[in-house]
Biopython code that builds the backbone (N, CA, C, O; Angstrom):
import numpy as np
from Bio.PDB.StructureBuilder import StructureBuilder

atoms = [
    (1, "UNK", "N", (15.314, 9.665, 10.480)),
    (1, "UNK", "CA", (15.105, 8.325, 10.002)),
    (1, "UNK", "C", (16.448, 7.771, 9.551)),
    (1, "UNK", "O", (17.036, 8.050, 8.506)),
    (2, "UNK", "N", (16.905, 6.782, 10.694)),
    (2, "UNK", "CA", (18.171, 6.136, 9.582)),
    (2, "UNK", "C", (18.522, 4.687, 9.015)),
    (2, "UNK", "O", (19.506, 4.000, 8.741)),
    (3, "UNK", "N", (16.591, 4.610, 8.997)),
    (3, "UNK", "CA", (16.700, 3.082, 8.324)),
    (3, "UNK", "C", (15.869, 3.263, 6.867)),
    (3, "UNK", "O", (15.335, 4.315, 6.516)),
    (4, "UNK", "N", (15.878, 1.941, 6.054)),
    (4, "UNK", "CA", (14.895, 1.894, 5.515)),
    (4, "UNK", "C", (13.726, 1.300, 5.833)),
    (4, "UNK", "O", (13.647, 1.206, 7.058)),
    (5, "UNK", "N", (12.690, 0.813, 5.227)),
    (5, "UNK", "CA", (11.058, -0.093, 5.991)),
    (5, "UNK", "C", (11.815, -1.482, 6.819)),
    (5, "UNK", "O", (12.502, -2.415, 6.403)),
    (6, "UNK", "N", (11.459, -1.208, 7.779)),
    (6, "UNK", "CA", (11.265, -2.828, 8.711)),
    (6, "UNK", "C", (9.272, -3.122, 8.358)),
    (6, "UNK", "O", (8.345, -2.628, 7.715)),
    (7, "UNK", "N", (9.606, -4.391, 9.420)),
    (7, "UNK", "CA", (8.479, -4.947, 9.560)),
    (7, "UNK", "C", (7.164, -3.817, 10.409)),
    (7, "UNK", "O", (5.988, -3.551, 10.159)),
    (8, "UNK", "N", (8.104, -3.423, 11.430)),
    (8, "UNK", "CA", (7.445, -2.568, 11.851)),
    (8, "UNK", "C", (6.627, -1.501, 11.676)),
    (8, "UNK", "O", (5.671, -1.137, 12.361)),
    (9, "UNK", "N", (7.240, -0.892, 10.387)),
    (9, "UNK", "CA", (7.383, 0.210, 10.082)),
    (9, "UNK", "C", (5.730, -0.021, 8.967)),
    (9, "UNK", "O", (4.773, 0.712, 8.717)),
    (10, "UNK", "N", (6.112, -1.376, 8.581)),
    (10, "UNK", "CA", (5.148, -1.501, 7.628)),
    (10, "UNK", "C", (3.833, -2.119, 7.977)),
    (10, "UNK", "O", (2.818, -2.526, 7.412)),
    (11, "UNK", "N", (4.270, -2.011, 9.025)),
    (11, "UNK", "CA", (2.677, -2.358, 10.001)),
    (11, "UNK", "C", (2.172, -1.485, 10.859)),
    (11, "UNK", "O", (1.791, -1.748, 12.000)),
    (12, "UNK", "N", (2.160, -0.325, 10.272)),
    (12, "UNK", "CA", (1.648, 1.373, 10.523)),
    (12, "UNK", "C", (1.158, 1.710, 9.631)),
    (12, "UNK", "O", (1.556, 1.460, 8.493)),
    (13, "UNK", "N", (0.058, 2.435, 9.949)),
    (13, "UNK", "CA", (-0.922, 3.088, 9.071)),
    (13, "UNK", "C", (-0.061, 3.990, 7.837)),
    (13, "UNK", "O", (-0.225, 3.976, 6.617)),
    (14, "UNK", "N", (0.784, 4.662, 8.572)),
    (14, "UNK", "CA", (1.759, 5.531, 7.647)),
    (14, "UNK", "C", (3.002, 4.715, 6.730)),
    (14, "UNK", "O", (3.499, 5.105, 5.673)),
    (15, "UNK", "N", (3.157, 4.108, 7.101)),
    (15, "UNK", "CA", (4.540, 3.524, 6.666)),
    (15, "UNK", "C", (3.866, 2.743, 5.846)),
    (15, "UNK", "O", (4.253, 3.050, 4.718)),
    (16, "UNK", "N", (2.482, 1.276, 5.716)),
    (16, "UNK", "CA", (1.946, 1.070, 4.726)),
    (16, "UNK", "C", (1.466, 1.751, 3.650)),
    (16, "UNK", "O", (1.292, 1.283, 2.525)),
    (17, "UNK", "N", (1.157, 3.363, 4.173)),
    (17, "UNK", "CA", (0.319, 4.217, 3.306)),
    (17, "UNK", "C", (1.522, 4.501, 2.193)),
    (17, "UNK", "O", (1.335, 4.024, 1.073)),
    (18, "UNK", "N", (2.503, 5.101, 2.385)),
    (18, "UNK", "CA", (4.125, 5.146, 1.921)),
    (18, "UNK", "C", (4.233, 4.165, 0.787)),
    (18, "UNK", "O", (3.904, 4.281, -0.393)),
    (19, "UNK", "N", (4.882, 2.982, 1.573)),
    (19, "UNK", "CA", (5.474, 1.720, 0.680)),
    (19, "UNK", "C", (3.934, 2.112, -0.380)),
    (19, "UNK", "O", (4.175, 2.943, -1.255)),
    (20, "UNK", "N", (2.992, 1.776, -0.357)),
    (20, "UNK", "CA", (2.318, 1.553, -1.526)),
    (20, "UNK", "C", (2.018, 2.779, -2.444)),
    (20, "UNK", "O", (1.770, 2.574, -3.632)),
    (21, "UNK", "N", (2.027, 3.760, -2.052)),
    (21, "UNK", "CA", (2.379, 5.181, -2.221)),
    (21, "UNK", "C", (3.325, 4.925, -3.974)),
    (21, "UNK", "O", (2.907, 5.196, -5.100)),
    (22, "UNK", "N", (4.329, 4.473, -3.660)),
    (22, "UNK", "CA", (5.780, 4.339, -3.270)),
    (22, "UNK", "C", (5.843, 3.460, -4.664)),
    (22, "UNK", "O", (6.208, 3.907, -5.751)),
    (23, "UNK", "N", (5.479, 2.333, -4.441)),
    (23, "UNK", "CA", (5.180, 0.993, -5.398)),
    (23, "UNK", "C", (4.754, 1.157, -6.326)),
    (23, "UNK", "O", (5.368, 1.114, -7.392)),
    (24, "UNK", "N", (2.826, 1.540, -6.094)),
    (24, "UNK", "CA", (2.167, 1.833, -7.139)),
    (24, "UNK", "C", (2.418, 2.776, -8.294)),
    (24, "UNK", "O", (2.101, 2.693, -9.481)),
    (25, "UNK", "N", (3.068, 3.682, -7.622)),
    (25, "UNK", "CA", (3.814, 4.717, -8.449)),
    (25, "UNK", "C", (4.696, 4.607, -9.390)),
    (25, "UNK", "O", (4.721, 5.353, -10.369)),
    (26, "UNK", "N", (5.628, 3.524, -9.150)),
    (26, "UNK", "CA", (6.706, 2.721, -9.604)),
    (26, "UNK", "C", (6.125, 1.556, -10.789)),
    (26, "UNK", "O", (6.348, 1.530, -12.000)),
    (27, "UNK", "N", (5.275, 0.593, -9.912)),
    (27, "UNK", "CA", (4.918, -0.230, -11.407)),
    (27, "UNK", "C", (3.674, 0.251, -12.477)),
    (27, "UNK", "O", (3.277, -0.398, -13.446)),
    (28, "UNK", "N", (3.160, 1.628, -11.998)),
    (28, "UNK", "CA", (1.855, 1.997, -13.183)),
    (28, "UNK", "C", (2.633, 1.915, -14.564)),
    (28, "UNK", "O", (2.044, 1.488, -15.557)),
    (29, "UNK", "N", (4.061, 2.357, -14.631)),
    (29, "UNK", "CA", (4.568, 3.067, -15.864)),
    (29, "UNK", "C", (4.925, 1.050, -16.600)),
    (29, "UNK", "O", (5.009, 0.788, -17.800)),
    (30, "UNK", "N", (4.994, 0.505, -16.000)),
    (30, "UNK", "CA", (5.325, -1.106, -16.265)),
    (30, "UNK", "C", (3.938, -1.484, -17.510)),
    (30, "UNK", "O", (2.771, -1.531, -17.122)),
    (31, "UNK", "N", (4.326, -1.728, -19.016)),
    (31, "UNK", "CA", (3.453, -2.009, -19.996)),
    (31, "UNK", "C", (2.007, -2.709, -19.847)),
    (31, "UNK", "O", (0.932, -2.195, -20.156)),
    (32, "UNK", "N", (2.199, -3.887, -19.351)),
    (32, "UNK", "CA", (1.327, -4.652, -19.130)),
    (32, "UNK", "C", (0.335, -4.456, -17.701)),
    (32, "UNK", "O", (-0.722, -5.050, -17.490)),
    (33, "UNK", "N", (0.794, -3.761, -17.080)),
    (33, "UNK", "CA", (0.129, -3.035, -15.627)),
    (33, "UNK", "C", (-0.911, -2.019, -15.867)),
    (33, "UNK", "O", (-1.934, -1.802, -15.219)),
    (34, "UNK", "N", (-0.341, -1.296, -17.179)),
    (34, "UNK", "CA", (-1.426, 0.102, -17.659)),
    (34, "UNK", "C", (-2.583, -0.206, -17.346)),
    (34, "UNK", "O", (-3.328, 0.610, -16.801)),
    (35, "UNK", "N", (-3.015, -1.656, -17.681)),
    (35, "UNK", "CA", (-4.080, -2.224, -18.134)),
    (35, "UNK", "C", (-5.382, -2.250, -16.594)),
    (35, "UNK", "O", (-6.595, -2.337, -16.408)),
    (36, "UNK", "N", (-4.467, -2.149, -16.038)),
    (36, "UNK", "CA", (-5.106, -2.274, -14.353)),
    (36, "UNK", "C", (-5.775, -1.086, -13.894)),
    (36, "UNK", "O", (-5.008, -0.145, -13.690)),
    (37, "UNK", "N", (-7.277, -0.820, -13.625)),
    (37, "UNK", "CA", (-7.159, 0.596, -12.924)),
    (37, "UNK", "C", (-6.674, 1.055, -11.428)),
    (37, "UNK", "O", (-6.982, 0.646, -10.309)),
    (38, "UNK", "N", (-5.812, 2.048, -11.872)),
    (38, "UNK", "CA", (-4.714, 2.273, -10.334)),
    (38, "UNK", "C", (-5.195, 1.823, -8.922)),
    (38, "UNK", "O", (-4.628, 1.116, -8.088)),
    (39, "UNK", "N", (-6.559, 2.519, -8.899)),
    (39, "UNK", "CA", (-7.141, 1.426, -7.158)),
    (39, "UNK", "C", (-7.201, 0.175, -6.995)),
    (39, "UNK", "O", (-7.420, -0.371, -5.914)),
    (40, "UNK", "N", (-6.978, -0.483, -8.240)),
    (40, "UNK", "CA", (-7.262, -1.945, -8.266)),
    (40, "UNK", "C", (-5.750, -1.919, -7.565)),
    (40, "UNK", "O", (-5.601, -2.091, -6.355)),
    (41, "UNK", "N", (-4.643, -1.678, -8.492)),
    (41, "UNK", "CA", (-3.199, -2.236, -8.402)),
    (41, "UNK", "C", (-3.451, -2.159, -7.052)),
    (41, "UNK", "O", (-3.779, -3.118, -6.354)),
    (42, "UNK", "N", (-3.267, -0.765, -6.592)),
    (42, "UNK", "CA", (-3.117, -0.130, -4.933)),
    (42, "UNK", "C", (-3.579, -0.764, -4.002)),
    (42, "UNK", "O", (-3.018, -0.928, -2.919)),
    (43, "UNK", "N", (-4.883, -1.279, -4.395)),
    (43, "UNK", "CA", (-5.334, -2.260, -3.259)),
    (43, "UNK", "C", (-5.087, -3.816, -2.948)),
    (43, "UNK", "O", (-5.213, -4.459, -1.907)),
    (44, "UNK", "N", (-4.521, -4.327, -4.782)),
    (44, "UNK", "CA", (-3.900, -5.675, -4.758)),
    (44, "UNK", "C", (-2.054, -5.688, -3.856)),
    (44, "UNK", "O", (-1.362, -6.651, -3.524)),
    (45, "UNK", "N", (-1.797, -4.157, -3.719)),
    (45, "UNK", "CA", (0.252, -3.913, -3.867)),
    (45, "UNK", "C", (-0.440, -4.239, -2.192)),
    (45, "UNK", "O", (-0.041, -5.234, -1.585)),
    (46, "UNK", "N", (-1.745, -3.071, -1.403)),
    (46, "UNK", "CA", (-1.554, -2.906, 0.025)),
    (46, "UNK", "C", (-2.072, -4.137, 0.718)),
    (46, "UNK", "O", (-2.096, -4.257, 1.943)),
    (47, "UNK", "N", (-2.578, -5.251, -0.337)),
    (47, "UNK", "CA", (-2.868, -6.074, 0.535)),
    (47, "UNK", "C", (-2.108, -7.558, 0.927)),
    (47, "UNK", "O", (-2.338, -8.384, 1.810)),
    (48, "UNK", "N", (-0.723, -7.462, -0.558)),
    (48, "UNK", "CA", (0.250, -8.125, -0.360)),
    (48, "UNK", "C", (1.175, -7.485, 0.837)),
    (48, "UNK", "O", (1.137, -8.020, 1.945)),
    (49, "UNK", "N", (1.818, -6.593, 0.659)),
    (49, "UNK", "CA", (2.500, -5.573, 1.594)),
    (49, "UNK", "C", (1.971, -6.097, 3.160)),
    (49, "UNK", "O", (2.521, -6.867, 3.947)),
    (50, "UNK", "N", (0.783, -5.412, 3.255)),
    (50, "UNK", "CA", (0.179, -5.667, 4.571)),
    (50, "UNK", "C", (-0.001, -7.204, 5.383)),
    (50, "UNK", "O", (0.202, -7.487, 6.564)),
    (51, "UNK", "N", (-0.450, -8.023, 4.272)),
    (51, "UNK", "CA", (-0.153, -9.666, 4.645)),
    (51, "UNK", "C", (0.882, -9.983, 4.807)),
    (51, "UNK", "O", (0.974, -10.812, 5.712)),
    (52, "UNK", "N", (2.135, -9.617, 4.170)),
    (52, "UNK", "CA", (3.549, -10.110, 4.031)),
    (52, "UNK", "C", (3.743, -9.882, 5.215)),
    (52, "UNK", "O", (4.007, -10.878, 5.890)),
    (53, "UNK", "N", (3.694, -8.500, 5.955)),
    (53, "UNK", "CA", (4.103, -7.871, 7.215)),
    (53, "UNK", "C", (3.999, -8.684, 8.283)),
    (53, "UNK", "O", (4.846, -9.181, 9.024)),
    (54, "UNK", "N", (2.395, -8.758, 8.229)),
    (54, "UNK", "CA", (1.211, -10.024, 9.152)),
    (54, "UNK", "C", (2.245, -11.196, 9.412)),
    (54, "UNK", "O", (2.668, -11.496, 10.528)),
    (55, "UNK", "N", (2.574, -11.786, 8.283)),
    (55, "UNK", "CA", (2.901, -13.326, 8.289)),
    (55, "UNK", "C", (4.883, -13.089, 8.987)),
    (55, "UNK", "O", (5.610, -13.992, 9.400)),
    (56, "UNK", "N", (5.171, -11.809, 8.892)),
    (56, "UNK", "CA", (6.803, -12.110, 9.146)),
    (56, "UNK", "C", (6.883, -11.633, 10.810)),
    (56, "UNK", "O", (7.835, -11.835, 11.564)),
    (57, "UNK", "N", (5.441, -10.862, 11.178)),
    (57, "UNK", "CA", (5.598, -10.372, 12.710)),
    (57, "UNK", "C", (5.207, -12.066, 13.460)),
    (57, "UNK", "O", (5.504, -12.234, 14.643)),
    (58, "UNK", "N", (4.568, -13.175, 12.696)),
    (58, "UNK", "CA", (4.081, -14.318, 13.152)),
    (58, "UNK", "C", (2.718, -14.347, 13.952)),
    (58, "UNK", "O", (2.033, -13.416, 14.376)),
    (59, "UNK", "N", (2.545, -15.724, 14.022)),
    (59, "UNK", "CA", (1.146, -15.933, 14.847)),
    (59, "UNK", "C", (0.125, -15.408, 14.187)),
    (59, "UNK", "O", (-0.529, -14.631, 14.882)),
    (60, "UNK", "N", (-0.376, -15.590, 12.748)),
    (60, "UNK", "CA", (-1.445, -14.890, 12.144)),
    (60, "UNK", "C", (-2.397, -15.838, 12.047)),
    (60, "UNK", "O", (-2.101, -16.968, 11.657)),
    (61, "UNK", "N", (-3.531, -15.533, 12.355)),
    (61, "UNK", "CA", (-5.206, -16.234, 12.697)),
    (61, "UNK", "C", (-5.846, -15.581, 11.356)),
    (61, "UNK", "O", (-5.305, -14.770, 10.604)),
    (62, "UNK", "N", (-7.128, -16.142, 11.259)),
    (62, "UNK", "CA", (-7.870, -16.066, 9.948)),
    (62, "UNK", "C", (-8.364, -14.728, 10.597)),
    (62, "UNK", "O", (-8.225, -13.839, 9.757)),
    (63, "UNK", "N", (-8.807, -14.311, 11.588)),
    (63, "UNK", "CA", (-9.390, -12.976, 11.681)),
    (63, "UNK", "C", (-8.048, -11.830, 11.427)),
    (63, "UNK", "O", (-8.269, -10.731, 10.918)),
    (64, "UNK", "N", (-7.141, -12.110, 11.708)),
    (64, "UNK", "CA", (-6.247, -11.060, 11.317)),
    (64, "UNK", "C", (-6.421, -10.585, 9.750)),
    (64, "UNK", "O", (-6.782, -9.546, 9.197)),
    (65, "UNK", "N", (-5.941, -11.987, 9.290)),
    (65, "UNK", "CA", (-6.128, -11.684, 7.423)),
    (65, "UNK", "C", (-7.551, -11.122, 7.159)),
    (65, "UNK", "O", (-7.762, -10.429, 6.164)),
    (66, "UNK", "N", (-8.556, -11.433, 8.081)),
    (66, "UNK", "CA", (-9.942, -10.653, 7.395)),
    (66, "UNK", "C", (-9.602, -9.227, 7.726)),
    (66, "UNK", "O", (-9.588, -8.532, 6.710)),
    (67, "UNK", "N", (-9.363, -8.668, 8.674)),
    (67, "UNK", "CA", (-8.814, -7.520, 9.017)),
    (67, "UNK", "C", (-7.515, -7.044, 7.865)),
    (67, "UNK", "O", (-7.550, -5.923, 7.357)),
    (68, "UNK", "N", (-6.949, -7.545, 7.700)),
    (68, "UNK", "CA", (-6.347, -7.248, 7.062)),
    (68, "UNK", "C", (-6.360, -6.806, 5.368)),
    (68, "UNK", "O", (-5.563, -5.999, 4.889)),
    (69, "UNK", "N", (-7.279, -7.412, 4.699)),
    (69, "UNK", "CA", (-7.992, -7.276, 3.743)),
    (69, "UNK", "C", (-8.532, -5.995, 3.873)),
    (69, "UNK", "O", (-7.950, -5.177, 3.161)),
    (70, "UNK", "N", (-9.759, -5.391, 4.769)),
    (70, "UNK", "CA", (-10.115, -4.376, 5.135)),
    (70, "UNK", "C", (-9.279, -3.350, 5.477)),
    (70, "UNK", "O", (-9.584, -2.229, 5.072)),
    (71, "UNK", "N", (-8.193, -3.503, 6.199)),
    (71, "UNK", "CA", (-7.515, -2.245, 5.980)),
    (71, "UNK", "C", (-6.572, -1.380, 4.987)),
    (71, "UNK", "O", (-6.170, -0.232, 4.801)),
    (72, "UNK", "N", (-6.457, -3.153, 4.297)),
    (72, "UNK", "CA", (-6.152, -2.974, 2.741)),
    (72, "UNK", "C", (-6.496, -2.230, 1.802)),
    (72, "UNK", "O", (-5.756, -2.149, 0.821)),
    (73, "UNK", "N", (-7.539, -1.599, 1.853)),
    (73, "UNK", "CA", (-8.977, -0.861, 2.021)),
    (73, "UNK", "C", (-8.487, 0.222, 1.875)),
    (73, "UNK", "O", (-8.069, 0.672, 0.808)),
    (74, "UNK", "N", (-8.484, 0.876, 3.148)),
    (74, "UNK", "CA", (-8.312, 2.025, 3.534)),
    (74, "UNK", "C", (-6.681, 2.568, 3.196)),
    (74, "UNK", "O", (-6.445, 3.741, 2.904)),
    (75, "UNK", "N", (-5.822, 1.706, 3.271)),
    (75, "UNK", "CA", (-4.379, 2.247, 3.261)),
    (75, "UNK", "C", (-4.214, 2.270, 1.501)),
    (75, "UNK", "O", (-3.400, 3.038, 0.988)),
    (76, "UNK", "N", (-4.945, 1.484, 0.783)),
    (76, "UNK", "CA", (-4.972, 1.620, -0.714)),
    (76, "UNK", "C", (-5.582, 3.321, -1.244)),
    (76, "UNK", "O", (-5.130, 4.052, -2.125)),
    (77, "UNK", "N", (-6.707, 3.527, -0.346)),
    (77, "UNK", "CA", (-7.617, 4.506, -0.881)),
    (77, "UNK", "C", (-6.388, 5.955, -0.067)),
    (77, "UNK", "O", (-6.101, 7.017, -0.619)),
    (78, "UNK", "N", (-6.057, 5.626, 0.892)),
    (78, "UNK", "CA", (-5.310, 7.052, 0.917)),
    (78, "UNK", "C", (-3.900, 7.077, 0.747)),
    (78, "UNK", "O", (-3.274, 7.875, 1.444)),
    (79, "UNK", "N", (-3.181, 6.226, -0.185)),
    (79, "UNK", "CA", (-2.376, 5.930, -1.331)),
    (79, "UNK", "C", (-2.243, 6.735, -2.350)),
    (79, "UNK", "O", (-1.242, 7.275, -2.821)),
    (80, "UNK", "N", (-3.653, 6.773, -2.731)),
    (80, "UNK", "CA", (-4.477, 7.197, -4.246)),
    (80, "UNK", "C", (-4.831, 8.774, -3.863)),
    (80, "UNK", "O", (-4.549, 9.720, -4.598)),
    (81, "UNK", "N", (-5.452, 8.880, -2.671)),
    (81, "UNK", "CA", (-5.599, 10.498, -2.550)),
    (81, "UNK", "C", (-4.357, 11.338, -2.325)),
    (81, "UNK", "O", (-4.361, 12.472, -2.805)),
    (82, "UNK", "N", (-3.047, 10.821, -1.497)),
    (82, "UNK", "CA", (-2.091, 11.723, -1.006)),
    (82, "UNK", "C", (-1.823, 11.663, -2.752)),
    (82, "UNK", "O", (-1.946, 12.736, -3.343)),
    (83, "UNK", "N", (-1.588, 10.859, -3.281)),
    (83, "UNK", "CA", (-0.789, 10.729, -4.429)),
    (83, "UNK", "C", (-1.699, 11.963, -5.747)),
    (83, "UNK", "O", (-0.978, 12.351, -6.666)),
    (84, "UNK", "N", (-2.786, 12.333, -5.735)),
    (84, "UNK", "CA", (-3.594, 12.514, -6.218)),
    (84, "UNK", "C", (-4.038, 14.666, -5.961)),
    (84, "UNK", "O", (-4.543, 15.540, -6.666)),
    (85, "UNK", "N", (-3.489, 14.588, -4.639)),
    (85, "UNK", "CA", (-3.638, 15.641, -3.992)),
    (85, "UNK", "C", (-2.136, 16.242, -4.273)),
    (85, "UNK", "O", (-2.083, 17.411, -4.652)),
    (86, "UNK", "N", (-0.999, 15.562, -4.120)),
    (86, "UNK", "CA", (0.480, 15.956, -4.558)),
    (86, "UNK", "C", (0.202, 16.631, -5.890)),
    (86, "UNK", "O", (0.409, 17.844, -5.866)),
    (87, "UNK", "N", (-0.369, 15.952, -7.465)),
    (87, "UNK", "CA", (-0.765, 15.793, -8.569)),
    (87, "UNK", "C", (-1.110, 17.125, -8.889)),
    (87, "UNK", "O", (-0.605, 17.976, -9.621)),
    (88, "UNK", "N", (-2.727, 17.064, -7.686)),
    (88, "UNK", "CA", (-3.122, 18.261, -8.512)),
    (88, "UNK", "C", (-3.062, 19.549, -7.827)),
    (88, "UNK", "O", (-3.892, 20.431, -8.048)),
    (89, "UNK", "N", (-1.967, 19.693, -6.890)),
    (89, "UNK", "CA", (-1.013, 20.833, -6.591)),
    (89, "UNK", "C", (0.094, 21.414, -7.290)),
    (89, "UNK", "O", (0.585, 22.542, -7.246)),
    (90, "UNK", "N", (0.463, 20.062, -8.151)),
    (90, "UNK", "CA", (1.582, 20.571, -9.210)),
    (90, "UNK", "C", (0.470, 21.033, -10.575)),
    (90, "UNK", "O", (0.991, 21.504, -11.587)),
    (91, "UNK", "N", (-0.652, 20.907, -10.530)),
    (91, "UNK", "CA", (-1.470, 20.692, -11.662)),
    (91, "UNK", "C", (-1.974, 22.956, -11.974)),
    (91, "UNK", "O", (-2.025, 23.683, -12.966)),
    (92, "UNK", "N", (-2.234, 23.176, -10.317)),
    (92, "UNK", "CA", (-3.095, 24.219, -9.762)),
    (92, "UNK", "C", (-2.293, 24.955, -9.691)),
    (92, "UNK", "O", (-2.525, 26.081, -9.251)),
]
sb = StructureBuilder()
sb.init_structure("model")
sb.init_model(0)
sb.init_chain("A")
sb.init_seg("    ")
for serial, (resi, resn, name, xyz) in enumerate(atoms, 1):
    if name == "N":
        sb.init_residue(resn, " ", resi, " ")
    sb.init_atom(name, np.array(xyz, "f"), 0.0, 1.0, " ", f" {name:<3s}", serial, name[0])
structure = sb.get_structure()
């Protein structure tokens, strides 16, 4: 790897899963964020992330963003498990 995230990158199942990975991890410790429960953040970080991506590859239709919402979904929830599964390997 000898870049950091493109557009591309962040419009992959993996590379979204990452960045928010990545993020969420970063602003939980932020005071006023505590307040959020972590799937919430994760799914509000993957569905900015994932739209941002949408809107800079161009040509985005309302069914994309519904799609997009939904996979928001899924790339939030296994965010929370890799992150969770790392956790409680250092835990075990």
């Amino acid at each position: 790897m000898n870049s950091f995230f493109d557009n591309g990158m962040l419009l992959t199942y993996s590379g979204a899963t990452l960045a928010v990975t990545l993020i969420t991890q970063f602003l939980k410790s932020i005071r006023w964020l505590d307040r959020i429960p972590t799937r919430v953040l994760s799914y509000l970080i993957a569905l900015v992330i994932m739209t941002a991506a949408a809107f800079a590859r161009g040509g985005v239709r309302w069914q994309e963003l519904a799609l997009t919402a939904v996979n928001a979904v899924v790339v939030a929830l296994a965010a929370n498990g890799a992150f969770d599964s790392v956790n409680d390997r250092k835990a075990g």
